[in-house]
ROKE-858165 format. One record per residue (C-alpha): x, y, z; residue number from 1; chain. Coordinates in pm, 1 decimal. Example, Ala and Ser with C-alpha at 12.3 -4.5 7.8 and 13.67 -1.06 7.14 Angstrom:
ROKE-858165
<atom east="1230.0" north="-450.0" up="780.0" nr="1" kette="A"/>
<atom east="1367.0" north="-106.0" up="714.0" nr="2" kette="A"/>
END
This chain:
ROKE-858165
<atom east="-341.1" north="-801.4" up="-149.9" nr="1" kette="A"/>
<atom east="-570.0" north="-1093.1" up="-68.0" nr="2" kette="A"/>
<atom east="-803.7" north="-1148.4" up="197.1" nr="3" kette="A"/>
<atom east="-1050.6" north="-1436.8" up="344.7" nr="4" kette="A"/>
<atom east="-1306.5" north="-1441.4" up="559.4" nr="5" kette="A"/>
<atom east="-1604.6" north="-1212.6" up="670.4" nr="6" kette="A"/>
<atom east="-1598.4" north="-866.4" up="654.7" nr="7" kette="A"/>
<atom east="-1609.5" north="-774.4" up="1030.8" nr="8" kette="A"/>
<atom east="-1560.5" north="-386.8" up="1028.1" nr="9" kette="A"/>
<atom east="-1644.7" north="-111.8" up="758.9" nr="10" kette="A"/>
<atom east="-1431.5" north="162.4" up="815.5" nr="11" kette="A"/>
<atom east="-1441.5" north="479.0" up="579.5" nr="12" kette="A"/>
<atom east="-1622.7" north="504.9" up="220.8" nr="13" kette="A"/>
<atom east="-1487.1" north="786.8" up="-29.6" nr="14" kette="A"/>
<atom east="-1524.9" north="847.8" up="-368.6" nr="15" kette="A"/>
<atom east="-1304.1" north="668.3" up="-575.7" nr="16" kette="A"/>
<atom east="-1086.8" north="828.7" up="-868.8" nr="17" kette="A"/>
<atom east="-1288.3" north="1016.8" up="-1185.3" nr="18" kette="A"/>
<atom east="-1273.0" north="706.9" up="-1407.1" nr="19" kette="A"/>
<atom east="-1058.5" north="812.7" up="-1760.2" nr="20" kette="A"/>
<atom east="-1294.7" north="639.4" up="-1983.8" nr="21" kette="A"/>
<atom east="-1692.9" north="693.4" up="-2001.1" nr="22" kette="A"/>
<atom east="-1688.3" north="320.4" up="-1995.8" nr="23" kette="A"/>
<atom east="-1518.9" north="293.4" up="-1662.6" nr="24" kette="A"/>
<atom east="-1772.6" north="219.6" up="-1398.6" nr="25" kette="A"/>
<atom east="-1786.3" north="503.1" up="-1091.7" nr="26" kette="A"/>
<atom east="-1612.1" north="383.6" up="-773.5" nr="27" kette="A"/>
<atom east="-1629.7" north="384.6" up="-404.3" nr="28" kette="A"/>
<atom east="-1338.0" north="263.9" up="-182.9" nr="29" kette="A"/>
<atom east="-1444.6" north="98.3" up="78.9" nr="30" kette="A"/>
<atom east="-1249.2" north="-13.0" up="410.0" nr="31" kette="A"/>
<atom east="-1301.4" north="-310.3" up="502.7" nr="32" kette="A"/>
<atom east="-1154.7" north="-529.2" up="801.7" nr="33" kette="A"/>
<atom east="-1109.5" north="-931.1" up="779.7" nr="34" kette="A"/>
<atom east="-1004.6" north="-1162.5" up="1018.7" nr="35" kette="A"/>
<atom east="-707.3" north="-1247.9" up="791.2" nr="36" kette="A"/>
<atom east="-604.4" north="-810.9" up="774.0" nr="37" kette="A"/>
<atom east="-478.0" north="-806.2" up="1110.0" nr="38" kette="A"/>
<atom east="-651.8" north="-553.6" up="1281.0" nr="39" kette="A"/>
<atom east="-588.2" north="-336.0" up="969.5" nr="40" kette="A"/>
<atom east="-859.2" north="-178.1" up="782.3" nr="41" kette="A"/>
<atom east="-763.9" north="-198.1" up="336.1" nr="42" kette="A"/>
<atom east="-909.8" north="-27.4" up="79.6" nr="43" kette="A"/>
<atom east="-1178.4" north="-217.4" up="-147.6" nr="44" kette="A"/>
<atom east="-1297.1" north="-42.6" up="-459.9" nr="45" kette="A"/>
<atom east="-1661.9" north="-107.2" up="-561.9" nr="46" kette="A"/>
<atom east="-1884.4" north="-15.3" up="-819.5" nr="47" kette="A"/>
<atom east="-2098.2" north="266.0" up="-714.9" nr="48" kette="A"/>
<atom east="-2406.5" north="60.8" up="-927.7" nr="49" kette="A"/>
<atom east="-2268.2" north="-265.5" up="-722.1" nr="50" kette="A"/>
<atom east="-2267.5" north="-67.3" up="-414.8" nr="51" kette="A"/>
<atom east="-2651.3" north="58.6" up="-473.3" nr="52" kette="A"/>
<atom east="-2712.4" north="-342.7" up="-534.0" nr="53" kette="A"/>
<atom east="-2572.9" north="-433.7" up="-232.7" nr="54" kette="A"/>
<atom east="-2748.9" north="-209.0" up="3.3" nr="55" kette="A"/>
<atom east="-3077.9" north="-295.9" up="-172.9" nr="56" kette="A"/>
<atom east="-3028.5" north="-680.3" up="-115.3" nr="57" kette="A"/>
<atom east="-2884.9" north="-668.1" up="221.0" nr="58" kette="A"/>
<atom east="-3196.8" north="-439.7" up="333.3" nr="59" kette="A"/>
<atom east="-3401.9" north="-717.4" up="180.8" nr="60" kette="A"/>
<atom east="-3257.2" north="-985.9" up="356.2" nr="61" kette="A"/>
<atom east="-3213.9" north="-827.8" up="687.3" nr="62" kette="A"/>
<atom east="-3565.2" north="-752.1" up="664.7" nr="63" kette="A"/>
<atom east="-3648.0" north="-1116.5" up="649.1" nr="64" kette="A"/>
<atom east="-3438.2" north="-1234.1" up="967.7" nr="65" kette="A"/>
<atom east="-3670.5" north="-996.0" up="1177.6" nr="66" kette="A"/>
END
């Protein structure tokens, strides 16, 4: 499925699935809700280390728009 648009709602965040590999990266599924999803929340799967990176640099620039 494909999406555009901002992310306008964050609905639940599990763990993903236990990767098979030691080389798979740890994942988080996150929902999300679009303008283009309809009113529907879908699942997005992110990185656990991409989801630590993305807190961190939203935090920063929130912090700046104070």
């Amino acid at each position: 499925m494909t999406f555009s648009g901002p992310m306008l709602a964050i609905g639940n965040v599990k763990h993903g699935p236990t990767p098979q590999t030691g080389a798979a990266p740890k994942c988080l599924i996150v929902e999300i809700r679009t303008p283009t999803t309809m009113g529907q929340f879908v699942e997005l799967e992110i990185a656990q280390n991409a989801a630590v990176d993305l807190i961190v640099k939203l935090t920063e620039c929130l912090k700046t728009r104070v």
